[in-house]
TIZA-736086 format. One record per residue: residue number from 0; y, x, z of N, C-alpha, C in turn. Coordinates in nm, 4 decimals, decimal comma. Each point is the difference from the previous one (the first is absolute). Example, Ala and Ser with C-alpha at 12.3 -4.5 7.8 and 13.67 -1.06 7.14 Angstrom:
2
(0 (-0,5690 1,3190 0,7800) (0,1190 -0,0890 0,0000) (0,1200 0,0900 0,0000))
(1 (0,1050 -0,0350 -0,0720) (0,1190 0,0820 0,0060) (0,1090 -0,0770 0,0730))
// end
This chain:
117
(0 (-14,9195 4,5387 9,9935) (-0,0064 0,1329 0,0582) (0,1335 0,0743 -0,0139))
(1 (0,1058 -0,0859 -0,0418) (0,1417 0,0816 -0,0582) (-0,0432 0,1609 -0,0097))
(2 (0,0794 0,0813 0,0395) (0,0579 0,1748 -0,0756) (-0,1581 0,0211 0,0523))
(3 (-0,1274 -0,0374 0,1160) (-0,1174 0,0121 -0,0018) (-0,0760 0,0325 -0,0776))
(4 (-0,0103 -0,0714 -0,1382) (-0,0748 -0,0499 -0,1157) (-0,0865 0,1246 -0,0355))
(5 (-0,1132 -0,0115 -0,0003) (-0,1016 0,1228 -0,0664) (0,0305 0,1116 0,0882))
(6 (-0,0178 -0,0162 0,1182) (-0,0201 0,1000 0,1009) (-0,0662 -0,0428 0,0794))
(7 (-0,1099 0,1052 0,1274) (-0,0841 -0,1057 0,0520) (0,0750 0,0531 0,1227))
(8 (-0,0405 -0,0880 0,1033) (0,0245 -0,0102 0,1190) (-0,0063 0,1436 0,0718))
(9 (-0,0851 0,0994 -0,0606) (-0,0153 0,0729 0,0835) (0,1499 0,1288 -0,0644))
(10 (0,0174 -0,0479 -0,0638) (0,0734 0,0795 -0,0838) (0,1813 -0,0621 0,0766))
(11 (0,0184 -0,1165 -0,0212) (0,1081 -0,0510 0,0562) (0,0226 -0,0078 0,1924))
(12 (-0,1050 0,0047 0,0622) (-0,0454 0,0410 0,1376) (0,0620 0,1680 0,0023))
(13 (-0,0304 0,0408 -0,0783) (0,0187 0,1233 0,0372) (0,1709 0,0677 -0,0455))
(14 (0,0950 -0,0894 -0,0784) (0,1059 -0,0154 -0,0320) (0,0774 -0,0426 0,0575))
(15 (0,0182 -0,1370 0,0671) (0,0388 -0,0912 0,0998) (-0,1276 -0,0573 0,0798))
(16 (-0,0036 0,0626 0,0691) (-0,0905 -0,0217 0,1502) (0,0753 -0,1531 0,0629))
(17 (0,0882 0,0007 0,0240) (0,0765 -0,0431 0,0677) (0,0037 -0,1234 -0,1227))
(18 (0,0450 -0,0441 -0,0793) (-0,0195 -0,1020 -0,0853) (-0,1196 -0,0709 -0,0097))
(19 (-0,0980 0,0553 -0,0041) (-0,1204 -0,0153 -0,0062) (-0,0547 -0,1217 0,0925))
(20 (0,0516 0,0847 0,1214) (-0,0352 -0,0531 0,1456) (0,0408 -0,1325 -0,0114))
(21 (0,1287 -0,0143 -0,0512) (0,0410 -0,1310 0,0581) (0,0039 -0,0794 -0,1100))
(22 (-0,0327 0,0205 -0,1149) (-0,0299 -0,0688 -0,1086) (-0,1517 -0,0183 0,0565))
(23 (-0,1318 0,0426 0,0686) (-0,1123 -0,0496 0,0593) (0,0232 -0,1247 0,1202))
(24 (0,1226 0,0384 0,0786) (-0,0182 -0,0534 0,1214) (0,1127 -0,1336 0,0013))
(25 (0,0927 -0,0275 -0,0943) (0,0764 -0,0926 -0,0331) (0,0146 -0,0764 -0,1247))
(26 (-0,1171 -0,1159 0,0027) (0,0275 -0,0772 -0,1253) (0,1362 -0,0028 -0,0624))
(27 (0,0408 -0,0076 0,0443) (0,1722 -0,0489 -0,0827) (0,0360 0,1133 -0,0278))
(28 (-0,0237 0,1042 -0,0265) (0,0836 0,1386 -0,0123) (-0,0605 0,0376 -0,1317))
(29 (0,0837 0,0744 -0,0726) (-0,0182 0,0635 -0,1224) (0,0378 0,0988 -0,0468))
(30 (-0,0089 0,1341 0,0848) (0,0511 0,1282 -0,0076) (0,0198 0,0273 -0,1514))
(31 (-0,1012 -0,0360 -0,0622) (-0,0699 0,0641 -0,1386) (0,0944 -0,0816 -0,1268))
(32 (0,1152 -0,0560 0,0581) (0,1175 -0,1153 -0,0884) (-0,0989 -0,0626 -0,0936))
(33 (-0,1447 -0,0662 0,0074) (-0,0621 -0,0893 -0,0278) (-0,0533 -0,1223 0,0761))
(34 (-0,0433 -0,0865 -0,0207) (-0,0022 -0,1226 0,0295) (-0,0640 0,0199 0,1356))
(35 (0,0026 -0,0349 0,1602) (-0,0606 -0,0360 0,1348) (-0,1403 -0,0785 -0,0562))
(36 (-0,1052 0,0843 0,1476) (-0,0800 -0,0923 0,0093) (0,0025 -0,1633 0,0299))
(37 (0,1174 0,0251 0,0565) (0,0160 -0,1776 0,0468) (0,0431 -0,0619 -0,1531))
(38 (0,0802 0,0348 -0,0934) (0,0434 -0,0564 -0,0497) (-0,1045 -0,0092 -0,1246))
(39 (-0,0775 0,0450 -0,0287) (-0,1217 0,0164 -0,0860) (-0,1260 -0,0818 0,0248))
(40 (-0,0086 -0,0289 0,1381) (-0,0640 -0,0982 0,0602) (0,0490 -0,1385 -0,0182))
(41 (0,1750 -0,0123 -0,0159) (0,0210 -0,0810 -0,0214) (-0,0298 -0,0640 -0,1394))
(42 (0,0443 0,0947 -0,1280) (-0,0133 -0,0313 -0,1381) (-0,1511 -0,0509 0,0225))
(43 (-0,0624 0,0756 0,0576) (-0,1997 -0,0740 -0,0259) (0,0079 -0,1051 0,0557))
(44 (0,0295 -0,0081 0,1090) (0,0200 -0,1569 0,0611) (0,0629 -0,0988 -0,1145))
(45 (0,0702 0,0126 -0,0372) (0,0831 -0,1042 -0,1152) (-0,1051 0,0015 -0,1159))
(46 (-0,0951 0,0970 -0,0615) (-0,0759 -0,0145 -0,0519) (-0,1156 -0,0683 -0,0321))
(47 (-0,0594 0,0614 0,1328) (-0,0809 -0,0696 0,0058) (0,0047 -0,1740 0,0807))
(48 (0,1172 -0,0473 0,0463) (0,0662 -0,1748 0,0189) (0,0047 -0,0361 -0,1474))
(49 (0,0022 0,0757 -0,1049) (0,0268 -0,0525 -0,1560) (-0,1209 -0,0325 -0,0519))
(50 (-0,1567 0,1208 0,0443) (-0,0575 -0,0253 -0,0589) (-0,1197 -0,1073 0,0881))
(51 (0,0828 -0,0618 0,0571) (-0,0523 -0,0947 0,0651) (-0,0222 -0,1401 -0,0820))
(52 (0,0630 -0,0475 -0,0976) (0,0771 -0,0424 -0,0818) (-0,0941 -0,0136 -0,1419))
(53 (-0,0701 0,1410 -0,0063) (-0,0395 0,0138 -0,1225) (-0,1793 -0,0225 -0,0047))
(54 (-0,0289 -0,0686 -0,1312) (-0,1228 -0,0116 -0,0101) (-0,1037 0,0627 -0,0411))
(55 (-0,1084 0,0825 0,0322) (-0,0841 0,0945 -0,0583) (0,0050 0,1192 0,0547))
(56 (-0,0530 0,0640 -0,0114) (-0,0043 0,1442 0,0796) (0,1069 0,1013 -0,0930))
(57 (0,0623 0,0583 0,1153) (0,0768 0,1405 -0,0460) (-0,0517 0,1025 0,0094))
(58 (-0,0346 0,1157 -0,0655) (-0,0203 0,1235 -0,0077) (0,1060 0,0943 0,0416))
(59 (0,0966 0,0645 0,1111) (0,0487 0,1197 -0,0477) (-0,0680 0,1503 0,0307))
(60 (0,0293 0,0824 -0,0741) (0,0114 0,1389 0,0686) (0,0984 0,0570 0,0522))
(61 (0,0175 0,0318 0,1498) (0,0994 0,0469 0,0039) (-0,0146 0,1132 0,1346))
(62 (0,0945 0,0462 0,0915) (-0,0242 0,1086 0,0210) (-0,0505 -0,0379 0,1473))
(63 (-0,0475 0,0841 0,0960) (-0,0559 0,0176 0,1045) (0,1346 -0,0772 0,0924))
(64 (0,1096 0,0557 0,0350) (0,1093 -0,0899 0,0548) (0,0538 -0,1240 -0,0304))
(65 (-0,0702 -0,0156 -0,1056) (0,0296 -0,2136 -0,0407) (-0,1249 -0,0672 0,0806))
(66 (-0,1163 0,0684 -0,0011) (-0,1449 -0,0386 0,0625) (0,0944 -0,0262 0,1648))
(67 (0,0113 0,1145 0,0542) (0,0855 0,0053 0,1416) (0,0734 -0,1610 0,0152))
(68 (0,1012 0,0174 -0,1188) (0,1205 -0,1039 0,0480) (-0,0973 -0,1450 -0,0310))
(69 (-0,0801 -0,0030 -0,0311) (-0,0977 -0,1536 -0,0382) (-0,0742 0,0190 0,1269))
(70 (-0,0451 0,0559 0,0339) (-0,0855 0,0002 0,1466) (0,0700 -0,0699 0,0889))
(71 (0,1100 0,0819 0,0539) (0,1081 -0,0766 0,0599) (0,0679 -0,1087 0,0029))
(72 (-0,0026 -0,0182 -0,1123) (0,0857 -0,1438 -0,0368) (-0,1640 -0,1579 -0,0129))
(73 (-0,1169 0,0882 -0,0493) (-0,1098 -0,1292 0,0398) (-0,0598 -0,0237 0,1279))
(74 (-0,0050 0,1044 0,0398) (-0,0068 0,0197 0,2267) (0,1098 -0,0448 0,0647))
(75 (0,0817 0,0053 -0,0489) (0,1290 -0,0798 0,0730) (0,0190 0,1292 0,0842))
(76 (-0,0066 0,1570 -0,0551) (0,0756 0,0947 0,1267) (0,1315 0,0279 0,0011))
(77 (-0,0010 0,0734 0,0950) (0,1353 0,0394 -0,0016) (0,0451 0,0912 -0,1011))
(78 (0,0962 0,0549 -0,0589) (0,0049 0,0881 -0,0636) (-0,0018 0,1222 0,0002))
(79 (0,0329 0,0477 0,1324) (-0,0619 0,1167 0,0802) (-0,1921 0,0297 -0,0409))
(80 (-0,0196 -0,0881 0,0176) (-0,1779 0,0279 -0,0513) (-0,0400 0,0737 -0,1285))
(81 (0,0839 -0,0070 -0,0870) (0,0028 0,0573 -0,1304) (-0,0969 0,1535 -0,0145))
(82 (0,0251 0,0251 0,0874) (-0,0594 0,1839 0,0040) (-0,1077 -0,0145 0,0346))
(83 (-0,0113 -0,0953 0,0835) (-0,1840 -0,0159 0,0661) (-0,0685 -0,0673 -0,1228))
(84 (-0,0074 -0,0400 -0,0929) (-0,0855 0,0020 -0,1015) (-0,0565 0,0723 -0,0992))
(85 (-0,0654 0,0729 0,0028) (-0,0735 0,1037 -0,0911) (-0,0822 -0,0684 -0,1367))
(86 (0,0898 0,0562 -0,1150) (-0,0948 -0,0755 -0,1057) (-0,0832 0,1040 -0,0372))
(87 (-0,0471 0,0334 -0,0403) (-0,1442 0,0527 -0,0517) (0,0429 0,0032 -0,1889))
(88 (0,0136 0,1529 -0,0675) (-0,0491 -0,0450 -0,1328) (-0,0515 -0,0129 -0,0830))
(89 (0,0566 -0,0590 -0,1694) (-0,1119 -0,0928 -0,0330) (-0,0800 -0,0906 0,0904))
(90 (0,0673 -0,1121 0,0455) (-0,0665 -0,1217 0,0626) (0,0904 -0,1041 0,0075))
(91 (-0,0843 -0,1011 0,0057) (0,0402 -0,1061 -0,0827) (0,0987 -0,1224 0,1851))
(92 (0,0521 -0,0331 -0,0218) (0,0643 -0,1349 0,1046) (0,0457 -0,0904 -0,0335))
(93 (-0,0775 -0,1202 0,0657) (-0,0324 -0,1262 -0,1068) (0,1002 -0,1328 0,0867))
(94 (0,1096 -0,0637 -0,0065) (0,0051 -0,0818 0,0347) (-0,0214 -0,1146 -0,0102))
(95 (-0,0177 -0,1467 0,0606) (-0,0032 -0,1199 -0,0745) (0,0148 -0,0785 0,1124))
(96 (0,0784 -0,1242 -0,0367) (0,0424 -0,1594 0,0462) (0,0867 0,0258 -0,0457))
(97 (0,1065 -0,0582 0,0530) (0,1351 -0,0279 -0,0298) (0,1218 0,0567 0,0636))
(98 (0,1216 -0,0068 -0,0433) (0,1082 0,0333 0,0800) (-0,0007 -0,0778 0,1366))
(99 (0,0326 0,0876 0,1011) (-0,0323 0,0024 0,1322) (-0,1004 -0,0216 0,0589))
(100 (-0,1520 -0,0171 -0,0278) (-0,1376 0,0319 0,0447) (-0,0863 0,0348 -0,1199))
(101 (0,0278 0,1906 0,0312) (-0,0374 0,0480 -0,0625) (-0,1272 0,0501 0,0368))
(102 (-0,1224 0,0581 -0,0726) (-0,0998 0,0942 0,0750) (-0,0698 0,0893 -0,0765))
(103 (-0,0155 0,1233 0,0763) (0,0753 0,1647 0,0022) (-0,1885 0,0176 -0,0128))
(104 (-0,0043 0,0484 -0,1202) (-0,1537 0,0884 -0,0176) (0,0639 0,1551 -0,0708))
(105 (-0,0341 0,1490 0,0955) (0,0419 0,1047 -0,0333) (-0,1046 0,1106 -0,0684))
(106 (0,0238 0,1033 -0,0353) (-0,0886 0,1235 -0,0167) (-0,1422 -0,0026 -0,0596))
(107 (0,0096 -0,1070 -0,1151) (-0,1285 -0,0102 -0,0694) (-0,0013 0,1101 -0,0839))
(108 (-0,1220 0,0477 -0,0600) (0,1073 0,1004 -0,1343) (-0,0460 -0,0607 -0,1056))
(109 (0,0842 0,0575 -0,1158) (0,0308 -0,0251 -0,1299) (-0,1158 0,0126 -0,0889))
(110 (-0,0487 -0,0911 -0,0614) (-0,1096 0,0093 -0,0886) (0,0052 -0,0862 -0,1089))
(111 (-0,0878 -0,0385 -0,1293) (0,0021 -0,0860 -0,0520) (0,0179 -0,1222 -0,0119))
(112 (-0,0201 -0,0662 0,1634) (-0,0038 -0,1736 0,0237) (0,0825 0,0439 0,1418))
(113 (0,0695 0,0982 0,0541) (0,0286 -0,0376 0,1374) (0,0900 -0,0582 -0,0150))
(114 (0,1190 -0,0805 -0,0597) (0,0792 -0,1071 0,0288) (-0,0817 -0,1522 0,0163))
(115 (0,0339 -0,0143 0,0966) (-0,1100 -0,1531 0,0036) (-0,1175 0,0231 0,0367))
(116 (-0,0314 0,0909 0,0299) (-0,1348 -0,0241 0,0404) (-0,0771 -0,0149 0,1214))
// end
């Protein structure tokens, strides 16, 4: 989120309008001197090709825009698609196979047994 960090959107919208915009409408851009959607998509992509690799289930928590960049990268979208995914929170998104056929279960919620279940 570079100089972004702990401000919400509606707050930085209303600061740089104009940043905003094209930090929405251009993956590769990074008004906010923090990391591009494209390029964040990329780190998950390399990620998740690693944990292709690995045996047993992974757990992470992590934030609503890593959910985004895994959508994308197990659908095979474009990276432009990024915004059209709405995570929902507290809820759980489950992947499983392997590096490069992956499959995408979203928006369960969080309970005692919802991993795996």
């Amino acid at each position: 989120m570079g100089r972004w960090q702990g401000r919400t959107l509606d707050e930085v919208g209303a600061a740089e309008p104009d940043a905003v915009a094209q930090w929405l409408a251009d993956p590769a851009s990074a008004p906010h001197d923090g990391e591009s959607v494209q390029d964040l998509c990329q780190r998950i992509g390399r990620w998740l090709d690693n944990m292709g690799e690995v045996d047993g289930r992974t757990v992470a928590v992590v934030e609503p825009d890593v959910v985004r960049a895994v959508v994308v990268r197990v659908l095979g979208a474009p990276v432009a698609a990024f915004w059209r995914a709405d995570v929902a929170p507290l809820t759980a998104t489950e992947i499983s196979g392997r590096s490069g056929r992956w499959n995408l279960r979203m928006g369960h919620p969080l309970g005692p047994h919802a991993i795996g279940s």
